[in-house]
N, CA, C and O atoms as a GROMACS GRO file, in nm:
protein
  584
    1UNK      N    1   0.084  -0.119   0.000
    1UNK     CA    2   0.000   0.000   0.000
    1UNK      C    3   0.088   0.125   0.000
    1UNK      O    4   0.194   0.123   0.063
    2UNK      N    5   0.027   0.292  -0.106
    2UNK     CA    6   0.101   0.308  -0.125
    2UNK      C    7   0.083   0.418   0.034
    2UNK      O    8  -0.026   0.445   0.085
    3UNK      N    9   0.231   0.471   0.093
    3UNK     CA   10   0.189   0.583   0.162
    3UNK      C   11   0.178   0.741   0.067
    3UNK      O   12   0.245   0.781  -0.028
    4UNK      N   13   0.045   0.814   0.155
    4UNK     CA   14   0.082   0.969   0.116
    4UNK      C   15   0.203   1.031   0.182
    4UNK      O   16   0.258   0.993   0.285
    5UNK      N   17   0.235   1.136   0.100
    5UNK     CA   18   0.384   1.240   0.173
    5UNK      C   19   0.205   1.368   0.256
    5UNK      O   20   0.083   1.381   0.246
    6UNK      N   21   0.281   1.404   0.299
    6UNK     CA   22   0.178   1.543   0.377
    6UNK      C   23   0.103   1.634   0.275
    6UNK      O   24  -0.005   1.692   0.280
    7UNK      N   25   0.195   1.624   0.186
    7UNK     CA   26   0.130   1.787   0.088
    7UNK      C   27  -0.004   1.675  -0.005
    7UNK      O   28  -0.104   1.724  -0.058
    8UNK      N   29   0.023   1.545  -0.006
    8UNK     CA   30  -0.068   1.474  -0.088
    8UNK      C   31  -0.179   1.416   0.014
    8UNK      O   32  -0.275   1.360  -0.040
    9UNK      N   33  -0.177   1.421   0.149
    9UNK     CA   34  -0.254   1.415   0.221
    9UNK      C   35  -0.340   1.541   0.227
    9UNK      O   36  -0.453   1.505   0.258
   10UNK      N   37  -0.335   1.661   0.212
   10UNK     CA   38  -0.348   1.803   0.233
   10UNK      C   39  -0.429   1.810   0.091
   10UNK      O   40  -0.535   1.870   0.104
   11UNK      N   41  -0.413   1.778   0.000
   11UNK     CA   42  -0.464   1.782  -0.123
   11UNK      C   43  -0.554   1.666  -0.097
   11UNK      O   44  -0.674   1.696  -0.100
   12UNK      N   45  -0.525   1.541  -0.072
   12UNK     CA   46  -0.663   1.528  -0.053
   12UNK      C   47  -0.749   1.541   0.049
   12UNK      O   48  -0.849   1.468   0.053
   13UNK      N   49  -0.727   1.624   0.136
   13UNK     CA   50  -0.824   1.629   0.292
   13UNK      C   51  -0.940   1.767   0.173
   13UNK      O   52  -1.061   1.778   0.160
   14UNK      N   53  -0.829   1.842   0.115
   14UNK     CA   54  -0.961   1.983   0.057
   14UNK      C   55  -0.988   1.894  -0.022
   14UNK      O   56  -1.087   1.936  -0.082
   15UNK      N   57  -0.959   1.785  -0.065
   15UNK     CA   58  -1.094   1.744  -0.248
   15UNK      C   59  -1.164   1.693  -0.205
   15UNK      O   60  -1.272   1.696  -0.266
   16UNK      N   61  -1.159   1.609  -0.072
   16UNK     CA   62  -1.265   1.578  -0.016
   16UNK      C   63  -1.399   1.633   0.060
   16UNK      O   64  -1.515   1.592   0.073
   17UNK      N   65  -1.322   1.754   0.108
   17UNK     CA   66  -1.382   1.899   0.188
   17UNK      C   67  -1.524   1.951   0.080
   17UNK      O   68  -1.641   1.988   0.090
   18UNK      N   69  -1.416   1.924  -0.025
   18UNK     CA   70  -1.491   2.037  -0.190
   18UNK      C   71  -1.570   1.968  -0.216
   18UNK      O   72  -1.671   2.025  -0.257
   19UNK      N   73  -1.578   1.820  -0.213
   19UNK     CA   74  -1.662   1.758  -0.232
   19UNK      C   75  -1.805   1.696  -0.192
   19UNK      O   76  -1.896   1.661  -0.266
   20UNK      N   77  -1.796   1.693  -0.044
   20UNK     CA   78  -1.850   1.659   0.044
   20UNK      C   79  -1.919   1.791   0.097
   20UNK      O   80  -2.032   1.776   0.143
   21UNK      N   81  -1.853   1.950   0.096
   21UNK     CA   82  -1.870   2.036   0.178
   21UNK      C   83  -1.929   2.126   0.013
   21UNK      O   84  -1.857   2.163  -0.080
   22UNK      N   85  -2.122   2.141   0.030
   22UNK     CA   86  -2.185   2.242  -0.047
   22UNK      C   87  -2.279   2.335   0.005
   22UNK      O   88  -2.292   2.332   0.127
   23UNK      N   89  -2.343   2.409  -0.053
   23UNK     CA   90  -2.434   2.494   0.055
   23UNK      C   91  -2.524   2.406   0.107
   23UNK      O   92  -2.601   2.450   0.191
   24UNK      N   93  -2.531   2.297   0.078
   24UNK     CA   94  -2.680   2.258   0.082
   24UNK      C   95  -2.616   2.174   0.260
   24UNK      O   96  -2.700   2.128   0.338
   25UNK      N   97  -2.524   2.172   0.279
   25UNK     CA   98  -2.442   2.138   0.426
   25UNK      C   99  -2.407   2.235   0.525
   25UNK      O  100  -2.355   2.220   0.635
   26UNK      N  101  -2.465   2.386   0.437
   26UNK     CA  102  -2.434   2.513   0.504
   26UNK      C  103  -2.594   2.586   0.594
   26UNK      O  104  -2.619   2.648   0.697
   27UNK      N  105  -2.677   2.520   0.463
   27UNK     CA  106  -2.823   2.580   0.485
   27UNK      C  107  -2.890   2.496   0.568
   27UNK      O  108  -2.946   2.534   0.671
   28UNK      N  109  -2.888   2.342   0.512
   28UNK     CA  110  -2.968   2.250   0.552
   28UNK      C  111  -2.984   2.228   0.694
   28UNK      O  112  -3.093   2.228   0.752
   29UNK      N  113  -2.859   2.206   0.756
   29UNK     CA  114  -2.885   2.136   0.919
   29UNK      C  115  -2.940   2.257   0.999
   29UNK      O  116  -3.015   2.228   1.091
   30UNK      N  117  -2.916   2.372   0.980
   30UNK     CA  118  -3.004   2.478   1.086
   30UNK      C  119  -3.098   2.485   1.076
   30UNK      O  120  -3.168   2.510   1.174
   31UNK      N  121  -3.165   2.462   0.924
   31UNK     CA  122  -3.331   2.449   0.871
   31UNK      C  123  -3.362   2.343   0.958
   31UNK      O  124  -3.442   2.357   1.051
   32UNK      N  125  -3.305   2.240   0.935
   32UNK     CA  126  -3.337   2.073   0.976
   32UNK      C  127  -3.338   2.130   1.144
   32UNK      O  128  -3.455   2.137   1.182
   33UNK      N  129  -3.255   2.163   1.232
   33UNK     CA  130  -3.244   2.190   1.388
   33UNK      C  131  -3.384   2.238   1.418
   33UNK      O  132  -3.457   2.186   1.502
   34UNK      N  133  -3.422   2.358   1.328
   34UNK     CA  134  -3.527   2.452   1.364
   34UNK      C  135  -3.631   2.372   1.358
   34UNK      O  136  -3.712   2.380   1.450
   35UNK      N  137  -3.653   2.284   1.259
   35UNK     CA  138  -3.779   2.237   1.197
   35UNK      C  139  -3.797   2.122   1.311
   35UNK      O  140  -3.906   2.064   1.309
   36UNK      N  141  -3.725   2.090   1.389
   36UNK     CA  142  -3.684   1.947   1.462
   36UNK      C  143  -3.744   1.971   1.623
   36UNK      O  144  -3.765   1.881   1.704
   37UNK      N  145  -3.762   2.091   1.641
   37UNK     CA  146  -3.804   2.112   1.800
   37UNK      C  147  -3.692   2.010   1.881
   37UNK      O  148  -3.571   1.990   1.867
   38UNK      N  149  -3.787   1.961   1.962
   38UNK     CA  150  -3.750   1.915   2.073
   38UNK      C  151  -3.694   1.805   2.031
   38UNK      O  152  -3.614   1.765   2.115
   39UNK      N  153  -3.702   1.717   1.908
   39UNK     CA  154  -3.580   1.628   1.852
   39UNK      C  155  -3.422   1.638   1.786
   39UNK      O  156  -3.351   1.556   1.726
   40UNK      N  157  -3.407   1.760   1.821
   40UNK     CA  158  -3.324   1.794   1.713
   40UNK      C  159  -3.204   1.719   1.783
   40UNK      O  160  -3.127   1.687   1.693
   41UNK      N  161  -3.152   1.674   1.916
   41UNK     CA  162  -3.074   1.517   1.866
   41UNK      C  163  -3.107   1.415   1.790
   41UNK      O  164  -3.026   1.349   1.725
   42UNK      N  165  -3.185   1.403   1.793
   42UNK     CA  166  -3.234   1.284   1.677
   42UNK      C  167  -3.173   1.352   1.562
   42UNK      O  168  -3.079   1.295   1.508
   43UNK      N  169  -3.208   1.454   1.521
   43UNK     CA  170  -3.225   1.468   1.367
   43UNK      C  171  -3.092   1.519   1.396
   43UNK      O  172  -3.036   1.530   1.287
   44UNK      N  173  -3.038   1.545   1.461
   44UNK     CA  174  -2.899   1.588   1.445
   44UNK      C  175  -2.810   1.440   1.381
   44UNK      O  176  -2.755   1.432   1.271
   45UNK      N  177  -2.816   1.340   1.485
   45UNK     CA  178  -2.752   1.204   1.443
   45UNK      C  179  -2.786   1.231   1.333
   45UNK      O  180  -2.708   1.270   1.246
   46UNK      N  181  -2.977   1.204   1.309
   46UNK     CA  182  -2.937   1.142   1.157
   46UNK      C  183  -2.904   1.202   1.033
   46UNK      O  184  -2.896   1.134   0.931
   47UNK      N  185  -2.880   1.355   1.032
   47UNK     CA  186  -2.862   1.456   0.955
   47UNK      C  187  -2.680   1.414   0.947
   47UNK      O  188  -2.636   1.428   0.833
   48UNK      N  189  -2.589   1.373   1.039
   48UNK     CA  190  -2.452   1.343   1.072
   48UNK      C  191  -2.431   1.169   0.973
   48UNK      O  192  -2.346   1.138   0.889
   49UNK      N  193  -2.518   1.108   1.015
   49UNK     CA  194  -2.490   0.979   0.985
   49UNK      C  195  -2.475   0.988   0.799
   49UNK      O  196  -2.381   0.949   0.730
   50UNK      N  197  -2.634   1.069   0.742
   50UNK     CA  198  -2.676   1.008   0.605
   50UNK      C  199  -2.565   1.187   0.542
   50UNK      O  200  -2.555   1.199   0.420
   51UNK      N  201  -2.528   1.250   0.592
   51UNK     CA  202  -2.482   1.358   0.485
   51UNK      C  203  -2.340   1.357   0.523
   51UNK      O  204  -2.273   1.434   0.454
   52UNK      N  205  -2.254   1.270   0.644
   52UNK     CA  206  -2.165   1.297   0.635
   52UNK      C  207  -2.120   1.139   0.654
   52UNK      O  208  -2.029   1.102   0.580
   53UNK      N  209  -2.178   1.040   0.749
   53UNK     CA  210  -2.112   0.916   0.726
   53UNK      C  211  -2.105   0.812   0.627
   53UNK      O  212  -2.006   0.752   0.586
   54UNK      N  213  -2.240   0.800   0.593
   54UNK     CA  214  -2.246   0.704   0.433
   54UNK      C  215  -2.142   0.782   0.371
   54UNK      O  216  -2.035   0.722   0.363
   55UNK      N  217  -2.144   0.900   0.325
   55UNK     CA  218  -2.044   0.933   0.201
   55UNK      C  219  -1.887   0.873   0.222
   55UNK      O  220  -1.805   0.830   0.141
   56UNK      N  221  -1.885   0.892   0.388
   56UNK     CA  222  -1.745   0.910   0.392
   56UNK      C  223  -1.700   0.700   0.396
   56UNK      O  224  -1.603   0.640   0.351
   57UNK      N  225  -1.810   0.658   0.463
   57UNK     CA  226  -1.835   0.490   0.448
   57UNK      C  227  -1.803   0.492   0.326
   57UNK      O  228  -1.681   0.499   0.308
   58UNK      N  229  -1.898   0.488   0.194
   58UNK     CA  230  -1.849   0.500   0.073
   58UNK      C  231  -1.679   0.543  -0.010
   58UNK      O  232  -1.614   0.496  -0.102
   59UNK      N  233  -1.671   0.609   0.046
   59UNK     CA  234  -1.501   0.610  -0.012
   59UNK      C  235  -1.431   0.535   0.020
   59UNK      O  236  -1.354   0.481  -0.060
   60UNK      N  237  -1.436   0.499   0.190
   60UNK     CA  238  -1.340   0.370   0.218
   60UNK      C  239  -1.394   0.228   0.136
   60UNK      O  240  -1.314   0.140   0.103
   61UNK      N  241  -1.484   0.223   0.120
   61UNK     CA  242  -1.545   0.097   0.066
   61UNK      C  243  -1.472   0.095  -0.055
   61UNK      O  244  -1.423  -0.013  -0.087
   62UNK      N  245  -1.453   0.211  -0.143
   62UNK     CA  246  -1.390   0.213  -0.271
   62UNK      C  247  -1.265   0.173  -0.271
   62UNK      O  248  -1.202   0.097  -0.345
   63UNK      N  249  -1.230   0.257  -0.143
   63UNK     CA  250  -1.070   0.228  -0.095
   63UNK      C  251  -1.021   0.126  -0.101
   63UNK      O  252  -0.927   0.076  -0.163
   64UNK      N  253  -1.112   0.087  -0.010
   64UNK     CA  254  -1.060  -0.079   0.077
   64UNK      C  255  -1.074  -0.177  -0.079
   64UNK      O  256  -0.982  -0.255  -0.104
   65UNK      N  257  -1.152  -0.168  -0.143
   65UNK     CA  258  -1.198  -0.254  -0.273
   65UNK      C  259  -1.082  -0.247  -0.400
   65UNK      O  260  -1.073  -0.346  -0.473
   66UNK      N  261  -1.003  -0.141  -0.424
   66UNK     CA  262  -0.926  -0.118  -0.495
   66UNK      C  263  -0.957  -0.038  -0.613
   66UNK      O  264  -0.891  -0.023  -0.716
   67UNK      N  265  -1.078   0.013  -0.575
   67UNK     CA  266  -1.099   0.103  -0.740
   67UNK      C  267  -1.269   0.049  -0.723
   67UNK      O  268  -1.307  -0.063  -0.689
   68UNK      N  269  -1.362   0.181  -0.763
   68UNK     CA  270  -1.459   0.139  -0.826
   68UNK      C  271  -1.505   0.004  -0.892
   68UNK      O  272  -1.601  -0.071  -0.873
   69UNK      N  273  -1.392   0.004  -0.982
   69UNK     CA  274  -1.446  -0.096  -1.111
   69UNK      C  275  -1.422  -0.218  -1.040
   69UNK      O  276  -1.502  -0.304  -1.074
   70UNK      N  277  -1.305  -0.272  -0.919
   70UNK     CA  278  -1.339  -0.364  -0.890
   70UNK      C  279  -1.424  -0.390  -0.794
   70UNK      O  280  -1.447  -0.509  -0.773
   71UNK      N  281  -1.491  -0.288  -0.712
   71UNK     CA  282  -1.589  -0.272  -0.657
   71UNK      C  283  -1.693  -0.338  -0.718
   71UNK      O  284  -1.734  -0.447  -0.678
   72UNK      N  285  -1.750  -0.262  -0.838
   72UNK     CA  286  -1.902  -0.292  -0.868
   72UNK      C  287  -1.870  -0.426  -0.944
   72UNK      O  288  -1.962  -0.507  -0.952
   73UNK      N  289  -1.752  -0.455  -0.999
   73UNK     CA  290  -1.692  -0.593  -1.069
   73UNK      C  291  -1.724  -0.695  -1.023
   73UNK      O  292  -1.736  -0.802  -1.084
   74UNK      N  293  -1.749  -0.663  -0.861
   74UNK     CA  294  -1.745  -0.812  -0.828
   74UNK      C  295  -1.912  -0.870  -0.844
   74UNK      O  296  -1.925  -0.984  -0.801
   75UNK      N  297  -1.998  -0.827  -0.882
   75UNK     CA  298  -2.142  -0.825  -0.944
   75UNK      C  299  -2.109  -0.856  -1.075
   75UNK      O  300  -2.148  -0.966  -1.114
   76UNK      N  301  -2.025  -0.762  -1.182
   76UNK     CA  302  -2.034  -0.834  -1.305
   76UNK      C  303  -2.002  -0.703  -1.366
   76UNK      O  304  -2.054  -0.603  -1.317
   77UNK      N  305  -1.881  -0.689  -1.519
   77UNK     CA  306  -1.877  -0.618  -1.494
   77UNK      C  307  -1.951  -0.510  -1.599
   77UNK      O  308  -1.892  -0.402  -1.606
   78UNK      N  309  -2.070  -0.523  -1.681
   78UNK     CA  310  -2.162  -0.463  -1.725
   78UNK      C  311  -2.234  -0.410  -1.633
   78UNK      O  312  -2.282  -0.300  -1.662
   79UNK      N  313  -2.266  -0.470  -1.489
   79UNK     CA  314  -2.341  -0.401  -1.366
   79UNK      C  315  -2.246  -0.263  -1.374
   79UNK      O  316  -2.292  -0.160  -1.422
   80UNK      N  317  -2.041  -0.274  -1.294
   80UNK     CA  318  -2.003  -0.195  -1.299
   80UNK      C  319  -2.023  -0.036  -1.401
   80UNK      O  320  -2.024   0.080  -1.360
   81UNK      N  321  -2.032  -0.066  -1.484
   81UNK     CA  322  -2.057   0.022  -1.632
   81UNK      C  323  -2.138   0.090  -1.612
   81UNK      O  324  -2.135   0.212  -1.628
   82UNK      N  325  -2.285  -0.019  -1.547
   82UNK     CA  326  -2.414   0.039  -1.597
   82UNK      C  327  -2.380   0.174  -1.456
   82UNK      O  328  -2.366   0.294  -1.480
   83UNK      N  329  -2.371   0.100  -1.300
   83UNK     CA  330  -2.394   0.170  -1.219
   83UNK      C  331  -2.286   0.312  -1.195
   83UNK      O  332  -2.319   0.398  -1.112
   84UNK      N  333  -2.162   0.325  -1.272
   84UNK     CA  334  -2.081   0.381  -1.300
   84UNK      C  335  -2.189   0.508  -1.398
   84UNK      O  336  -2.198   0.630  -1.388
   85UNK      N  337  -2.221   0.458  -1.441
   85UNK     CA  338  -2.279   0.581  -1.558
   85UNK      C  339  -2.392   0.632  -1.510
   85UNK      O  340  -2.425   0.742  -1.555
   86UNK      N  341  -2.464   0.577  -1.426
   86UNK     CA  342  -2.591   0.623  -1.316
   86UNK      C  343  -2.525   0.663  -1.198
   86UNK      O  344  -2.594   0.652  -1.097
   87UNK      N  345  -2.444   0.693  -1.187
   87UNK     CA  346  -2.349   0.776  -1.093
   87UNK      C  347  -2.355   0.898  -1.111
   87UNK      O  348  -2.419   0.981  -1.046
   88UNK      N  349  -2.261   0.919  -1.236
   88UNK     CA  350  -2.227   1.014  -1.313
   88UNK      C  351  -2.329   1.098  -1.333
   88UNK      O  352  -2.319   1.211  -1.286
   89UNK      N  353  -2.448   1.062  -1.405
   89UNK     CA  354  -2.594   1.094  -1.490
   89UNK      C  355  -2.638   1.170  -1.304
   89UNK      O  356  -2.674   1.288  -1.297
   90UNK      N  357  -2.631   1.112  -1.217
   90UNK     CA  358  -2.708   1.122  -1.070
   90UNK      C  359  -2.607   1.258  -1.064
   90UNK      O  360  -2.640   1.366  -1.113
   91UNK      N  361  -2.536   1.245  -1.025
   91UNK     CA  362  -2.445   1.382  -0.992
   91UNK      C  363  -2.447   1.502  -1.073
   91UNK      O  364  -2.468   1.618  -1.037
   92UNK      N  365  -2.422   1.457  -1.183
   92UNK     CA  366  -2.446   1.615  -1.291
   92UNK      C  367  -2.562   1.633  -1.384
   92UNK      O  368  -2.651   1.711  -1.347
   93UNK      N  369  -2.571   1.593  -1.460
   93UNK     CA  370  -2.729   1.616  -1.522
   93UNK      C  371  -2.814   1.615  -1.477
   93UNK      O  372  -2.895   1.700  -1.513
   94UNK      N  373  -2.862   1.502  -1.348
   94UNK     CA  374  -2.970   1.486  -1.313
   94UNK      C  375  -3.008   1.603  -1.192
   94UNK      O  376  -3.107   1.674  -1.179
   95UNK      N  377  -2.892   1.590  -1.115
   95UNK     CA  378  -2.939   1.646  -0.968
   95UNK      C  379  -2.868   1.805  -0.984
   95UNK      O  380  -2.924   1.914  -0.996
   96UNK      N  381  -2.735   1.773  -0.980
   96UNK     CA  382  -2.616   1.905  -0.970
   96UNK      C  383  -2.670   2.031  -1.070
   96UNK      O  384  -2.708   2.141  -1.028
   97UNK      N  385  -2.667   2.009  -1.147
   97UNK     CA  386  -2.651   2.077  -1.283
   97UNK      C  387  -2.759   2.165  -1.276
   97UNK      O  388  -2.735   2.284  -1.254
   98UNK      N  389  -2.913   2.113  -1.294
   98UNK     CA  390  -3.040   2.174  -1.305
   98UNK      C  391  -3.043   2.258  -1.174
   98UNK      O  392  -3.112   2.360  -1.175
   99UNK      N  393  -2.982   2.228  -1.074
   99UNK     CA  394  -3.007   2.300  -0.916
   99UNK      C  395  -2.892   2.437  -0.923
   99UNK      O  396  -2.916   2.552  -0.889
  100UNK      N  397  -2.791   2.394  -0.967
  100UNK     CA  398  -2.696   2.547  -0.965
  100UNK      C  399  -2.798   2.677  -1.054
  100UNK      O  400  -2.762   2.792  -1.030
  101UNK      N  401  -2.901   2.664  -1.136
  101UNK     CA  402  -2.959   2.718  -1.180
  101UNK      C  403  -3.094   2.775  -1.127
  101UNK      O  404  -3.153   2.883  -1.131
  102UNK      N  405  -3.122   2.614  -1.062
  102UNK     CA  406  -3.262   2.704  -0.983
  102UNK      C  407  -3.248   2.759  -0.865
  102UNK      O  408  -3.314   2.852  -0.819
  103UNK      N  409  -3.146   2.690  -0.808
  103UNK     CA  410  -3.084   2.827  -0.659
  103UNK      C  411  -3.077   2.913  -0.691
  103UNK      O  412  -3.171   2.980  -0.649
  104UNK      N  413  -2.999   2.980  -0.766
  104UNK     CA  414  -2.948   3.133  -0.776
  104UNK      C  415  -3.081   3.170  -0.882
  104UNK      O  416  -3.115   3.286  -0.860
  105UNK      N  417  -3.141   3.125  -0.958
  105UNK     CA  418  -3.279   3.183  -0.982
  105UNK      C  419  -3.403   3.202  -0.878
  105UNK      O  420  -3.483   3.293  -0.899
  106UNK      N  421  -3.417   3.124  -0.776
  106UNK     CA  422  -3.487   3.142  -0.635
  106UNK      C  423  -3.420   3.241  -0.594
  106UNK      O  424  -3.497   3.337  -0.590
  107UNK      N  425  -3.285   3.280  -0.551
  107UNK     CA  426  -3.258   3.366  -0.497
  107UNK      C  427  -3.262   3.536  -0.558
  107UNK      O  428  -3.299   3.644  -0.511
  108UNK      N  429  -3.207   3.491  -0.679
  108UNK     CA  430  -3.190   3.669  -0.765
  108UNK      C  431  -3.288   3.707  -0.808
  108UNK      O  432  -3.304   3.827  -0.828
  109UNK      N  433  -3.397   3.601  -0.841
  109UNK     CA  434  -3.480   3.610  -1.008
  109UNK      C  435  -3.633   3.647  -0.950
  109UNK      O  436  -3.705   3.745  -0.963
  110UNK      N  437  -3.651   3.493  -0.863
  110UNK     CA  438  -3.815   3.487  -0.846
  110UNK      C  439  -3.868   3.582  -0.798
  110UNK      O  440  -3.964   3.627  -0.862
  111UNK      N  441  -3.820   3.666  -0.636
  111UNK     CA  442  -3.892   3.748  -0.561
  111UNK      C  443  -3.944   3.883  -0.631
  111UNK      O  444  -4.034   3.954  -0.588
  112UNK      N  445  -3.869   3.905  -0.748
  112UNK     CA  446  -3.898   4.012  -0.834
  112UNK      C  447  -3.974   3.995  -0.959
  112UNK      O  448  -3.985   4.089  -1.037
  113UNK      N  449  -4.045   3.841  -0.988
  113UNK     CA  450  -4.118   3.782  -1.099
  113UNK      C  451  -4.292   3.777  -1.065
  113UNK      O  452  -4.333   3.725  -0.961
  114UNK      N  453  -4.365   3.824  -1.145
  114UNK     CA  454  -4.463   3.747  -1.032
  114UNK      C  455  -4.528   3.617  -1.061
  114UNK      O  456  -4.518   3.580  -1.178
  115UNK      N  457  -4.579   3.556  -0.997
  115UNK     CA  458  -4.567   3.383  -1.044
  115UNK      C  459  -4.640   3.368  -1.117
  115UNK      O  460  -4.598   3.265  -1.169
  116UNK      N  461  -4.732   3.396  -1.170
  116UNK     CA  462  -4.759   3.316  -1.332
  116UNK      C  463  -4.679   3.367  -1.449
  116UNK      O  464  -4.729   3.344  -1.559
  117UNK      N  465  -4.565   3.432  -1.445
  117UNK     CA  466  -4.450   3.376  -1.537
  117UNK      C  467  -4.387   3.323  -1.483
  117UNK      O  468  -4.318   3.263  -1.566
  118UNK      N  469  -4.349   3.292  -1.371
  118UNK     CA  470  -4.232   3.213  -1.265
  118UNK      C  471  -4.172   3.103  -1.384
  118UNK      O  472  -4.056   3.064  -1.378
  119UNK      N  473  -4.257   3.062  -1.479
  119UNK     CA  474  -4.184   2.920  -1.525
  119UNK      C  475  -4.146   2.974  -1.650
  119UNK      O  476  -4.085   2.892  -1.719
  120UNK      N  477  -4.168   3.123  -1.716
  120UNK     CA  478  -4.066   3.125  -1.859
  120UNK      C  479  -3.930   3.250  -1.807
  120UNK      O  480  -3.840   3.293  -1.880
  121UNK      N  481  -3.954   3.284  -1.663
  121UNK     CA  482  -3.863   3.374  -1.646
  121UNK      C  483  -3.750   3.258  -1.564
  121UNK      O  484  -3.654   3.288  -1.491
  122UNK      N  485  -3.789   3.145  -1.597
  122UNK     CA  486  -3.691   3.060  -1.490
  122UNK      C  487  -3.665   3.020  -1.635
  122UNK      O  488  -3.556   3.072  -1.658
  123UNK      N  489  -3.706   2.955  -1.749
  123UNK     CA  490  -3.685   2.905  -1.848
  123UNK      C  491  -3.551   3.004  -1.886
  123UNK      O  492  -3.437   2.960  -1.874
  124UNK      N  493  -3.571   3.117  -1.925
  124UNK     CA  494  -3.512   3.237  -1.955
  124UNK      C  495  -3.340   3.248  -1.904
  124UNK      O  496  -3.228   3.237  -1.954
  125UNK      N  497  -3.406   3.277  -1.768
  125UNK     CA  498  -3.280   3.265  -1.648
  125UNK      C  499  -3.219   3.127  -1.707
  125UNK      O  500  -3.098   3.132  -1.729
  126UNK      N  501  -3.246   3.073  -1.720
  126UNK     CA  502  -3.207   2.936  -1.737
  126UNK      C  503  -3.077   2.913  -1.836
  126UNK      O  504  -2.957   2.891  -1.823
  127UNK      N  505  -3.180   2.934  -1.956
  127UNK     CA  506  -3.085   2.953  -2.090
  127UNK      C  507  -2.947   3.008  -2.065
  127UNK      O  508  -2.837   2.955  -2.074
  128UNK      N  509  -2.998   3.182  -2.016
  128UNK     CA  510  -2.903   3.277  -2.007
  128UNK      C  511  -2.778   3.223  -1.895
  128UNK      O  512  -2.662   3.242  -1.930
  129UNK      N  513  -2.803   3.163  -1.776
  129UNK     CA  514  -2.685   3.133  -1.678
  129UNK      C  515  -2.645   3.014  -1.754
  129UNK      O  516  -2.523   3.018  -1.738
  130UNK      N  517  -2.670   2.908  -1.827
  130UNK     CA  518  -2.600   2.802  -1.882
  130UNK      C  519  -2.530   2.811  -2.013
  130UNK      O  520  -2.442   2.731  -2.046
  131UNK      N  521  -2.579   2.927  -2.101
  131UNK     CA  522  -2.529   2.976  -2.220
  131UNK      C  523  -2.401   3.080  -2.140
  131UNK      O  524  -2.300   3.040  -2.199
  132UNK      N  525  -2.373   3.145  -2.082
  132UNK     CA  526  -2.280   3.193  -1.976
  132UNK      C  527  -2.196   3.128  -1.898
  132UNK      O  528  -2.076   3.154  -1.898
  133UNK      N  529  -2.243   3.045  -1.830
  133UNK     CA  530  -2.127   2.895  -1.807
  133UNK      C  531  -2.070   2.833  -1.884
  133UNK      O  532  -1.952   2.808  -1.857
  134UNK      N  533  -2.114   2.794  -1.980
  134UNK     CA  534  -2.054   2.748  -2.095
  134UNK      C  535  -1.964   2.856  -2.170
  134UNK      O  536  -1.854   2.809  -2.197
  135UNK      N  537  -1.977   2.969  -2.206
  135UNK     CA  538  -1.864   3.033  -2.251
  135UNK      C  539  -1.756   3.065  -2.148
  135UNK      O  540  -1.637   3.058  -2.177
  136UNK      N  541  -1.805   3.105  -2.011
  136UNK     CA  542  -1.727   3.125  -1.915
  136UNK      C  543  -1.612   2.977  -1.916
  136UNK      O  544  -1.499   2.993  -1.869
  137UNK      N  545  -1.646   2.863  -1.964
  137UNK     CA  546  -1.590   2.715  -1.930
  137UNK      C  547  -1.515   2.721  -2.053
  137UNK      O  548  -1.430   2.632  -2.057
  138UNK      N  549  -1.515   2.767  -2.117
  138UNK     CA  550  -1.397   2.790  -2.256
  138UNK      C  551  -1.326   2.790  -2.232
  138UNK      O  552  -1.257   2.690  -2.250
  139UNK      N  553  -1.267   2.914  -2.163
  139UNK     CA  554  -1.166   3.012  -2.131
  139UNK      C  555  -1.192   3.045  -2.002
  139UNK      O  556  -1.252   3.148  -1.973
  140UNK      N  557  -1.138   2.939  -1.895
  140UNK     CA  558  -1.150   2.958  -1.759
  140UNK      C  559  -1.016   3.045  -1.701
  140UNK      O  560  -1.012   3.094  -1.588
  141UNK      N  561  -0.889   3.056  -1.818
  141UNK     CA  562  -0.761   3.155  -1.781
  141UNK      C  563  -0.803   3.268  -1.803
  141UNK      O  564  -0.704   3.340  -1.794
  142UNK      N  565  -0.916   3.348  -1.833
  142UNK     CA  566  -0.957   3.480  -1.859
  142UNK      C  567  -1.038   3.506  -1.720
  142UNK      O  568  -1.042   3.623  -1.681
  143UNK      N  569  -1.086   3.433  -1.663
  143UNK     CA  570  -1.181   3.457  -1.539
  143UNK      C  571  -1.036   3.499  -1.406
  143UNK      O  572  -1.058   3.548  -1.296
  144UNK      N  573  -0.907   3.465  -1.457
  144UNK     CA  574  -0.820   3.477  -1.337
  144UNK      C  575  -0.756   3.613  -1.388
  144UNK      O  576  -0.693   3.680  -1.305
  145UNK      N  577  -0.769   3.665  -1.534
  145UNK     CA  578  -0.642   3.755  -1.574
  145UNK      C  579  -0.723   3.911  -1.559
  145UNK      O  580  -0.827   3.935  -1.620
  146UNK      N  581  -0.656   4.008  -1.468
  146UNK     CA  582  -0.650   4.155  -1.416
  146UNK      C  583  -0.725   4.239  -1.544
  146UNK      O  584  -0.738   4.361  -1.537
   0.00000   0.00000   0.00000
């Protein structure tokens, strides 16, 4: 096994941070506390267990397994493939992707819309922040230069 040196431990303690750590870990548990009254140990555990221990269970599992692929391999390895690509599809298209858009449209857009256009001024918003990400993703050395 191989060891990390410190600076490769350090690199990965933030990719994991970046990964694991989004608003929705910033907003959620005080909503969740408030909403929880007089349980909010309960919901504290289980707000701890499902947003921060499965994930982190999950990586060692990968760990300990040697890689994904021989992970889901040991099922077969067209399972691997399939569930590999319903991973992927789960994280960015499906869930990630559509939400970076409707957050910051809930936040900037709606309170100033009034709701029976709510759904072509989100359409709109829509276009416009992903047609903008996408050029912004071209040329990500222009977003750093003075």
């Amino acid at each position: 096994m191989n060891k990390l040196v410190a600076r490769q431990r350090l690199v990965m303690t933030f990719t994991f941070f970046s990964m694991f750590f989004g608003a929705g870990n910033l907003i959620f548990p005080p909503f969740v506390g408030a909403q929880a009254g007089s349980a909010t140990i309960p919901a504290a555990i289980g707000f701890i267990v499902s947003a921060v221990g499965l994930p982190i269970l999950g990586v060692l599992a990968v760990t300990f397994a040697g890689g994904f692929d021989k992970l889901a391999g040991r099922v077969s390895p067209k399972f691997a493939l399939f569930l590999g690509v319903a991973i992927m599809l789960t994280i960015g298209p499906c869930f990630a992707i559509p939400r970076t858009a409707t957050t910051s449209f809930e936040m900037m857009v709606a309170p100033f819309v009034p709701s029976s256009y709510s759904w072509l001024a989100q359409l709109v918003y829509s276009l416009v922040f992903f047609a903008l990400a996408f050029l912004f993703a071209q040329h990500p050395e222009k977003l750093s230069k003075v």
